[in-house]
DOLO-817885 format. One record per residue (C-alpha): x, y, z. Coordinates in steps of 0.25 Angstrom, whole numbers, padded with zeros to 4 digits, always signed. Example, Ala and Ser with C-alpha at 12.3 -4.5 7.8 and 13.67 -1.06 7.14 Angstrom:
BEGIN
+0049-0018+0031
+0055-0004+0029
//
This chain:
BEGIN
-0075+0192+0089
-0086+0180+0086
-0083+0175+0101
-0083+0186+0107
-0096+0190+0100
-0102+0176+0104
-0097+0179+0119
-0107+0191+0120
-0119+0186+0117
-0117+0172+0125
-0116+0181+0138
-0126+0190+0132
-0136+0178+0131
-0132+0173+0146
-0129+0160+0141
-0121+0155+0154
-0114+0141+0147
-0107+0142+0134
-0117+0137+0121
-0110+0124+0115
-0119+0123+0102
-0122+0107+0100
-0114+0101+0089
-0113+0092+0077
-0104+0079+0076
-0092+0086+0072
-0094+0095+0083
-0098+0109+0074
-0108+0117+0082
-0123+0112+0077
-0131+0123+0074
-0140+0116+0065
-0155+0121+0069
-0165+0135+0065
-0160+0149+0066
-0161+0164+0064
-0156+0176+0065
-0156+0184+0077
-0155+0199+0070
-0165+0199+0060
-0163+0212+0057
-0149+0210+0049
-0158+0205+0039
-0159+0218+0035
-0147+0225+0040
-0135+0219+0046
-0131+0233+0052
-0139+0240+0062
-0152+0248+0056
-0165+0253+0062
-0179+0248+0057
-0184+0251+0044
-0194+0249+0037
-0196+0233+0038
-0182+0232+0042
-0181+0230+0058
-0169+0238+0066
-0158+0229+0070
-0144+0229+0075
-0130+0228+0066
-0125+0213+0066
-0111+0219+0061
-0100+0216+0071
-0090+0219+0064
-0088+0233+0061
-0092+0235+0074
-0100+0245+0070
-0111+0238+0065
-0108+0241+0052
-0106+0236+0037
-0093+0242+0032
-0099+0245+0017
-0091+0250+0007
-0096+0262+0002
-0103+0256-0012
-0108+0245-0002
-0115+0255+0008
-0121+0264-0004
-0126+0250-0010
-0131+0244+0006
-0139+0256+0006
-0147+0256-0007
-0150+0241-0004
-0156+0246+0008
-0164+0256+0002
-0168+0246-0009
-0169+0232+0001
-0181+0229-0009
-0169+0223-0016
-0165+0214-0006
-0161+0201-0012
-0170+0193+0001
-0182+0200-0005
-0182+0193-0019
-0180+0179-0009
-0166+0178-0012
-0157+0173-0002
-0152+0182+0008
-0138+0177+0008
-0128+0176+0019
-0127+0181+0028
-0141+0187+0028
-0148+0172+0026
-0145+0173+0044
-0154+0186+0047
-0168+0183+0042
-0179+0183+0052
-0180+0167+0044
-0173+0156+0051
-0161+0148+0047
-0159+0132+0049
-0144+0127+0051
-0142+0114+0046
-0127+0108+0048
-0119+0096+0047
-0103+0093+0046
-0100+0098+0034
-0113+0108+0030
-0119+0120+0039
-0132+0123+0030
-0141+0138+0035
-0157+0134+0029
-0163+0148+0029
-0179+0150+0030
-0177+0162+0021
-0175+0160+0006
-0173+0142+0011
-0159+0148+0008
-0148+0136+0012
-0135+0139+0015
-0125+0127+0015
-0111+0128+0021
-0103+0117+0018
-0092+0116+0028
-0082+0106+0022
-0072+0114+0018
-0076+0115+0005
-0072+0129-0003
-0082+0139-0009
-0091+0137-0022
-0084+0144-0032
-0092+0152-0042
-0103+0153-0033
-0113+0165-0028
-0126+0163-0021
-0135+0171-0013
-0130+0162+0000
-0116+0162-0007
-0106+0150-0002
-0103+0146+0012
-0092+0136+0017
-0090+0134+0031
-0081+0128+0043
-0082+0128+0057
-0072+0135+0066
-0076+0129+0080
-0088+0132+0085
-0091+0142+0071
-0096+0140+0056
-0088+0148+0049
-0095+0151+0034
-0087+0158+0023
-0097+0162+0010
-0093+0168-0001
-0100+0165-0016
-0112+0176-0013
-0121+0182-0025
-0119+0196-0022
-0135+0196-0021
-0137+0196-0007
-0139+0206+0003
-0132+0205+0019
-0146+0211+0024
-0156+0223+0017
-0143+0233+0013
-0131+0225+0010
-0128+0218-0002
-0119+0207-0005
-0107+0205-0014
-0101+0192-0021
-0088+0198-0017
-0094+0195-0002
-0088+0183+0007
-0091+0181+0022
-0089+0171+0032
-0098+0167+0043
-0098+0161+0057
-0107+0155+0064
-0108+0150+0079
-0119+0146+0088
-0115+0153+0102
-0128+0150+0111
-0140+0141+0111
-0149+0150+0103
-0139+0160+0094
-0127+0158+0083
-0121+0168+0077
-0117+0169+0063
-0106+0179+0059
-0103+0186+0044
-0087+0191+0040
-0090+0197+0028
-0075+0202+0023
-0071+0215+0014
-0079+0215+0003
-0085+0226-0009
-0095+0230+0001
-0087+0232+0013
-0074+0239+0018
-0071+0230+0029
-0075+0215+0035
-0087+0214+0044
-0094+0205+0052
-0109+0202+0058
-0115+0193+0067
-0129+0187+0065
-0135+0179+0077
-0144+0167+0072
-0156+0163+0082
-0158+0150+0086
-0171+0147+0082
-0181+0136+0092
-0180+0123+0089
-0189+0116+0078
-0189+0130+0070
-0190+0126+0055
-0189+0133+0042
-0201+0136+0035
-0205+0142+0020
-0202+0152+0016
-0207+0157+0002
-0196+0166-0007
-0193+0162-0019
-0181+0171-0025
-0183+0181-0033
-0196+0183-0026
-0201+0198-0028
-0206+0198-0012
-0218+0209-0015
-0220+0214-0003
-0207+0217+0001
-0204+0224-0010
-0218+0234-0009
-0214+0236+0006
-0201+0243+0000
-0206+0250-0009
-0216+0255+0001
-0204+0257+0008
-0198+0266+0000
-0210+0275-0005
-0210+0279+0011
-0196+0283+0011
-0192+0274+0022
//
């Protein structure tokens, strides 16, 4: 499915030779440099939507169901619902972390630092710093965190993280929230010059009837992009989003 998935959008980028990404010394892709996500819009929700009120339109990045879809259990879609209805309560807008997988789909960018045995993502957003040990090492046990705890291991050409530990706090984009039951695995791969693509498995869980997948494009950014500031401090009360809400709300939209 993952190759086939890559095949598509290298012909559909007219790329006419094959991308061999440049490497480190033990011959692991290098993908060290500043990206971004490509689909903004999963930032606020992962399935297909329309625009909203400060929320733009977008396209599912579900491909798996193939509809498009998250196959909620039925408590879990009465519950994305209401958070939808309620998104003043959205974790992000008190400065928390946004988590993982939803740290890929700000419109902020991302920095990827690597060596042999660390793959590290710095995110403008929140300076949250994810740190994947790929060693072999097992999981941290009696741990939860917003980011929750990643190990990883390259199956030829793609980085393969497993993440499990999470808080239960955060939210996969504006509607659904997480579970510290959750566990998902992602991959990631560079295919062309300026994409890479990372991929989420999240497996059966208490909010859903059946395994899923998506699929997050990440834009290479030019070169010489840095971070910058960027100033929230958690448990930050972010006024004005909070009065656009409300003002939402008194207009019925």
């Amino acid at each position: 499915m993952l190759r086939a998935l890559l095949l598509s959008f290298l012909i559909g980028s007219g790329f006419a030779q094959p991308f061999s990404p440049p490497r480190l010394p033990n011959g692991h892709p290098d993908m060290q440099g500043v990206w971004r996500g490509a689909i903004l819009s999963a930032a606020f929700d992962v399935q297909a939507h329309e625009a909203t009120y400060q929320s733009p339109a977008g396209p599912s990045v579900i491909i798996d169901p193939p509809d498009g879809k998250l196959p909620y259990r039925a408590e879990a879609a009465k519950q994305a619902k209401k958070n939808w209805d309620e998104r003043d309560r959205d974790p992000v807008g008190y400065c928390h972390s946004h988590g993982v997988p939803r740290s890929l789909v700000p419109p902020f960018p991302l920095e990827i630092v690597q060596d042999g045995d660390y793959f590290a993502i710095l995110s403008e957003t929140e300076h949250t710093v994810r740190v994947i040990p790929l060693d072999g090492r097992p999981h941290r046990k009696n741990y939860w965190a917003w980011m929750g705890d990643s190990r990883g291991r390259w199956e030829g050409d793609t980085l393969v993280v497993d993440v499990i530990g999470f808080n239960g706090k955060t939210w996969l984009d504006q509607a659904t929230s997480s579970t510290k039951t959750n566990t998902l695995s992602n991959d990631l791969r560079w295919p062309d010059r300026t994409r890479s693509f990372t991929k989420r498995r999240s497996p059966i869980r208490l909010c859903y009837s059946r395994p899923w997948t998506m699929r997050l494009p990440l834009a290479r950014q030019p070169e010489g992009t840095e971070l910058i500031e960027y100033d929230c401090v958690e448990g930050e009360r972010d006024v004005v989003h909070h009065q656009n809400l409300q003002r939402q709300r008194a207009n019925g939209r």
